[in-house]
Each structure stands twice: as structure tokens, then as C-alpha cells.
C-alpha positions in Angstrom: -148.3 24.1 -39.0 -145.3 26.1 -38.4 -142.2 24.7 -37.1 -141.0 28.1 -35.2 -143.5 28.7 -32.2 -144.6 32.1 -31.7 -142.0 33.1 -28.8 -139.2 32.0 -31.0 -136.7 34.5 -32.8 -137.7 34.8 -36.4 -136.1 32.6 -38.9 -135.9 35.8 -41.0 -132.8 37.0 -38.7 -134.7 40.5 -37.5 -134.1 39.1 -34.0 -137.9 40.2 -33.0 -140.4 37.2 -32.2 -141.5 35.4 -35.0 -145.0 36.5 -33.9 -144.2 39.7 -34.2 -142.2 39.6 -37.5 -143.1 37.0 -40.5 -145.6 35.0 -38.5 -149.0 36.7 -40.5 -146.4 37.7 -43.5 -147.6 36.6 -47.1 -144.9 34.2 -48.5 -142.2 35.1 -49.9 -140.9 33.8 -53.3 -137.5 34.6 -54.1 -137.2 34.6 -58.5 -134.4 34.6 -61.0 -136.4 35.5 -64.4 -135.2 34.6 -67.8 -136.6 34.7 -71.7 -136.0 32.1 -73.5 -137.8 31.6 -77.0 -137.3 27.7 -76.6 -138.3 25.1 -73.5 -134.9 24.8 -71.9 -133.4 22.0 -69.6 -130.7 23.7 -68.0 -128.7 27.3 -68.3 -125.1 28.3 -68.3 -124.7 30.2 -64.9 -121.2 32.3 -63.9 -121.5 32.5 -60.0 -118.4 34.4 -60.1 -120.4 37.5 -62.4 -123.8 36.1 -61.2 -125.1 36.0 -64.5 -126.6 33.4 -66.7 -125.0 33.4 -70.0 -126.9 31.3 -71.9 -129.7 28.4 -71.6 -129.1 24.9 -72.8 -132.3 23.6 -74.9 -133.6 19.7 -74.7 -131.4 19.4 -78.5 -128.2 20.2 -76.4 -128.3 23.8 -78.4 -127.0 27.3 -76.0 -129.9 29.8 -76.5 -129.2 33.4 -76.0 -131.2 35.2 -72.6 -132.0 38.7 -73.8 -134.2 39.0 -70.1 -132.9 38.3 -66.6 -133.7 40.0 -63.1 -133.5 38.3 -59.6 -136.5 39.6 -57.7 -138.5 39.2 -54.3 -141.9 39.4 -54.2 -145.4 38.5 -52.8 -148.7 38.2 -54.2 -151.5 40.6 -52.0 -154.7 40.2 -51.3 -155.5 41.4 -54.8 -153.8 38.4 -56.1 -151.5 40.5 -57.8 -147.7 40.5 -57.8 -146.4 43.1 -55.3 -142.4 43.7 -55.6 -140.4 44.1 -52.8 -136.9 44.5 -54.7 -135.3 43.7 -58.0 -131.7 43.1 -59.7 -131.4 43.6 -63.3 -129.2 41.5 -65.5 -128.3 39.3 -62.8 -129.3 36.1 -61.1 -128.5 36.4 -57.7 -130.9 33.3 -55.6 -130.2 34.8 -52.3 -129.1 36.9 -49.8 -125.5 36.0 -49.2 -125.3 36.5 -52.8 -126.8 40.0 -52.5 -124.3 40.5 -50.2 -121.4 39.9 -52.4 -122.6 41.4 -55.1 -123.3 44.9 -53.5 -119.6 44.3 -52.3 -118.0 44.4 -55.3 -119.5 48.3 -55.9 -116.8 51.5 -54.6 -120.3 53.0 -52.8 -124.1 52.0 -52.8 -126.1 55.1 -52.6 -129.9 54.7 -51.8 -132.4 57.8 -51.8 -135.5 58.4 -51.7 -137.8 61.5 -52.1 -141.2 62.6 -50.2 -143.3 65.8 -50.8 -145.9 67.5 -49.3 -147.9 70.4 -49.9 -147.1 73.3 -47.2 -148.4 76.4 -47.6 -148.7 77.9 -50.6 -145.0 75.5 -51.9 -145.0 72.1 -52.7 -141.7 71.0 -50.7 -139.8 68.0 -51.6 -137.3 66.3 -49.7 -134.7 63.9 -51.1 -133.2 61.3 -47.9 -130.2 60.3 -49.6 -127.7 57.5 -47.3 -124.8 56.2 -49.1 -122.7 53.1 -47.5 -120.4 50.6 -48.2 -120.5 46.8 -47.8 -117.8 45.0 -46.9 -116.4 41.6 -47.0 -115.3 40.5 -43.2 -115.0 37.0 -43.6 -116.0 34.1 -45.7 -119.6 34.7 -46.7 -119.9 37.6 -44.0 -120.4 41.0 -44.5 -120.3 44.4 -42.9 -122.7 47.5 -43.7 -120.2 51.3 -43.3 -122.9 53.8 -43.2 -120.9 57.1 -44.3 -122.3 60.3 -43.5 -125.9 60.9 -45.1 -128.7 63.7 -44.7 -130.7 65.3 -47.1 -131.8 67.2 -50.1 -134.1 69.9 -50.2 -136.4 71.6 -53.2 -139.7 73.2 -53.6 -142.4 73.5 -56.3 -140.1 70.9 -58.7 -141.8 71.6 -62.6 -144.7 69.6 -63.5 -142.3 68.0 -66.2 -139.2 66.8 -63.6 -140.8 63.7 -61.5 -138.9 65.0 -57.8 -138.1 61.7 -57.6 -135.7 62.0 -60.6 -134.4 65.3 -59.8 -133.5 63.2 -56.3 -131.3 61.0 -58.4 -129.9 64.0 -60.3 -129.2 65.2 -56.9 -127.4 61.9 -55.5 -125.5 61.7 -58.8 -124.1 64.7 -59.1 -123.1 64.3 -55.6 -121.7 61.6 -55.1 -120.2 60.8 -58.6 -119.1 64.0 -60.5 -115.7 64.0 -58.6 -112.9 63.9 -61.1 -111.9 60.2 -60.5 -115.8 59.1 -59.8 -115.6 57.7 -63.4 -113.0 54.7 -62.3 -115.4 53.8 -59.7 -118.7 51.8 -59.7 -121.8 53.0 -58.3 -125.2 51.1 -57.2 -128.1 53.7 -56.9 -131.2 51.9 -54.6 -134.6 53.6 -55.0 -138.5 52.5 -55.4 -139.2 54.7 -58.2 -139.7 54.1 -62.0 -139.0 50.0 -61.7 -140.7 49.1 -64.9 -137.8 51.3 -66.3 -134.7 50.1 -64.8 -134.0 47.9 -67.3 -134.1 50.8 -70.3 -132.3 53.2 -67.8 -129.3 50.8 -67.2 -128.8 50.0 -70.8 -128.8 53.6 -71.7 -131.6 52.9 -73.9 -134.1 55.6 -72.3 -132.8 58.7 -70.9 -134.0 59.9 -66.9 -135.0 62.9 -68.3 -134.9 65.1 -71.6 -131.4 63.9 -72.7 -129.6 63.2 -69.6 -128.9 59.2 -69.7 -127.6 57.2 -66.2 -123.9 57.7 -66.1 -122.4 54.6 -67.3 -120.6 53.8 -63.6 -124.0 53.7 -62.0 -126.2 51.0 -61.8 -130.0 51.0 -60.6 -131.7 48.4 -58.6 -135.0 48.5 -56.7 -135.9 48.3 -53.1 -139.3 48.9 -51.9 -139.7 51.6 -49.5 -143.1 50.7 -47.9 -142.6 47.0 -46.8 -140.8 45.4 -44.0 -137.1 45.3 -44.5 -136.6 41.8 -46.5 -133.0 42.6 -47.4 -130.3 45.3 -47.6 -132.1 47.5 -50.5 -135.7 47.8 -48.7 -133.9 48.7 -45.4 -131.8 51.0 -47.3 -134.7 53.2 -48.7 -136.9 52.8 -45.8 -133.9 54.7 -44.1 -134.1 57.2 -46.4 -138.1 57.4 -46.4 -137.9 58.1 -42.5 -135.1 61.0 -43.0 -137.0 62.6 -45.2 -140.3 62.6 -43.1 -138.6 63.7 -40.2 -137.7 67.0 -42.4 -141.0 67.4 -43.3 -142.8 67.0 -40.4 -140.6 69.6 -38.7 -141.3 72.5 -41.8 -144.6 71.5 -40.7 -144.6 72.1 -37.2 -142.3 74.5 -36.7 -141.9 76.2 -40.2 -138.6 75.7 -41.0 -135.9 73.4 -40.8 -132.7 73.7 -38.5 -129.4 72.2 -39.4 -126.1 73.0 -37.8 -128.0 75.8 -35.4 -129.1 77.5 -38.2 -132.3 77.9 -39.9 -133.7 77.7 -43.1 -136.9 79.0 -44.5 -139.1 77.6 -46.9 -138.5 80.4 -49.3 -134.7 79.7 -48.7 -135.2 76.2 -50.3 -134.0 76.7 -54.0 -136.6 75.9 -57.1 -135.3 73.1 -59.7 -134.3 74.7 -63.0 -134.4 72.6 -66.1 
């Protein structure tokens, strides 16, 4: 039986009812994964870089961790794993530790893309929101939205994924400025996650030969859950700006911004 009665606020800190919040939620489990080629008994961890440098084997030996990711999940009715966000190369066991590790980034920049079919174009629309977090106290943290909106292009190439040509959009941006390269960059979305890994090492470019700039970091926040932390409220933000643009093409066929409007065939085509 649950300790929090249904009336109560919800432990989660949503300040809705915990029957109307976690109360019918599937567990969460909150994972730091490592591989290791050898049983180990303990690990090396830097709290200070949040990472795990090494693991200590039962012979006293420090084995090398080629994998680590701190992740949140759930496991659905299907009984498989279902991701609700994910850290690479870092072991971060919780929240207040999210916190101060998104702190020590110059911007974090989530965006997300939607498209729908209207007419006789395929419209997509990037909802890019870019913030800061900052340190107020000790182990308190404050959320500076800075001005967001979005991105708008139409029948992207069958070869472009619009959710990349998003991030080409975000990136160019947000960190092409001329002293962007001294600063460090986390870029939220809940696209490609089985990838994040190669893209952050530079191993696998985002598209033809265009690799993540090396000041930008990707993590993953799911855009379709309830918000369990910072990066899923981040792109869930983004997901409802970008619906709202759509949904207005759709009713009214076109979109107005600063008291002028703009036509579908006014919204530019991707080149590549």
C-alpha cells in the first residue's frame, strides 16, 4: 500500500495530487549503465566530472568502462523497456545532479520537430526553446527561459530526416557566432537515441559529412511522456510550440507572426 493518500501533493514535486500525477504511473527506475568485461566490486566515480573512471575487479585490478549512460526508464505493458531520457558518458544518479550538470553548459537548447501533410506540401515545424540553468543556492537551481519560437520548412528531401535538418537549424543558430566555439552547448531532443553515443564521439556524422560540432553535446528527453525531469519538459515544450503552428496553417492557412503573414508557399524548401 502507498504511503501518500490520494489527496496528497505528489512526492514527484509536480504539485498536482498524487492521484492525479504518479498514482497509476509504472515505476520508475533511475540507471547508471556500465561495461565491464570482468564481475566488478566497486568503481572509481568523480562526482565533481560525474563520471566513472574506472571499475575495481574482486583481484583489486581498475578495469577500463568503454560504456556509460545514466538513464530513466519504465518497462510498458509490452514488457519492454520504454526510455524517458538519457545522458551519455556520464553517471549522474539523480535529479539534483541533473541539475548541476546542465549548469555547467553556456546554453541548453532543446528542439523538437512535427510534420504534417497539408495540402499538396508536407510542412514541418521545428519548436526550438533554448535556456539556461542556473545555480541559486546550494543544491538549488533556477530555469532562464530566453526567447524561443520556431522553425519553419516544407517538403524536406526523402534523404534529410526533418528532425535532423531541426538540429542543423538550432545549430547554426545558436552556435555559429564567432565566439560560440569557447562556449559549451547541450542540445535535448527525442530523435535518433540509439545514436547519440556515435554522434557525440564524432564517430557517425548527422548527415552526409556534417559531424556534431565538437562544443555541443546531445542528450535525450522523451517528448511524449509526463515531464520526469528537466529534458522531457524541455522537448514537450517544444512539441506543443510546434503543434500550435501547425494547427493554425491548418485552420486558417497560414501562419501570422509579428502581424504579418506567411504562406505556405512562403516557407522555404531544404537544399542539401
Amino acid at each position: 500500500m502507498s504511503k501518500f493518500g490520494n489527496n496528497d501533493l505528489c512526492p514527484c514535486g509536480s504539485g498536482k495530487k498524487y492521484k492525479k500525477c504518479c498514482r497509476d504511473k509504472k515505476p520508475r527506475q533511475n540507471i547508471v549503465m556500465v561495461g565491464s568485461p570482468v564481475p566488478l566490486k566497486g568503481f572509481h566515480y568523480d562526482r565533481e566530472t560525474m563520471t566513472i573512471d574506472a571499475g575495481i575487479s574482486y583481484d583489486d585490478q581498475n578495469v577500463n568502462l568503454p560504456i556509460t549512460f545514466s538513464e530513466t526508464h519504465y518497462i510498458g505493458e509490452s514488457g519492454k523497456e520504454k526510455v524517458l531520457s538519457r545522458i551519455q558518458d556520464k553517471a549522474i544518479p539523480n535529479v539534483k545532479d541533473l541539475f548541476l550538470y546542465l549548469s555547467s553548459f553556456d546554453m541548453i537548447i532543446a528542439v523538437d520537430t512535427n510534420t504534417k501533410k497539408i495540402g499538396a506540401d508536407v510542412l514541418s515545424v521545428s519548436g526550438i526553446i533554448p535556456c539556461h540553468v542556473r545555480p541559486e543556492s546550494h543544491n538549488n537551481y533556477a530555469l532562464e527561459f530566453l526567447p524561443h519560437g520556431a522553425c519553419l520548412f516544407r517538403n524536406c528531401p526523402p534523404e534529410l530526416s526533418p528532425e535532423k535538418y531541426g538540429w542543423r537549424i538550432t545549430i547554426n543558430k545558436f552556435c555559429r557566432e564567432p565566439d560560440s566555439i569557447k562556449k559549451k552547448y547541450c542540445l535535448v531532443t527525442d530523435h535518433d537515441l540509439d545514436k547519440h553515443a556515435l554522434y557525440n564521439s564524432r564517430e557517425l556524422p548527422i548527415f552526409r559529412d556534417i559531424y556534431l560540432p565538437p562544443n555541443i553535446v546531445l542528450m535525450y528527453g522523451k517528448g511524449d511522456s509526463s515531464k520526469e525531469n528537466i529534458l522531457n519538459d524541455l522537448i514537450m515544450r517544444c512539441d506543443k510550440e510546434a503543434s500550435r503552428v501547425l494547427n493554425e496553417f491548418k485552420e486558417k492557412g497560414f501562419f501570422e507572426y509579428q502581424d504579418k503573414k506567411y504562406f505556405i508557399n512562403q516557407i522555404p524548401i531544404p537544399v542539401v
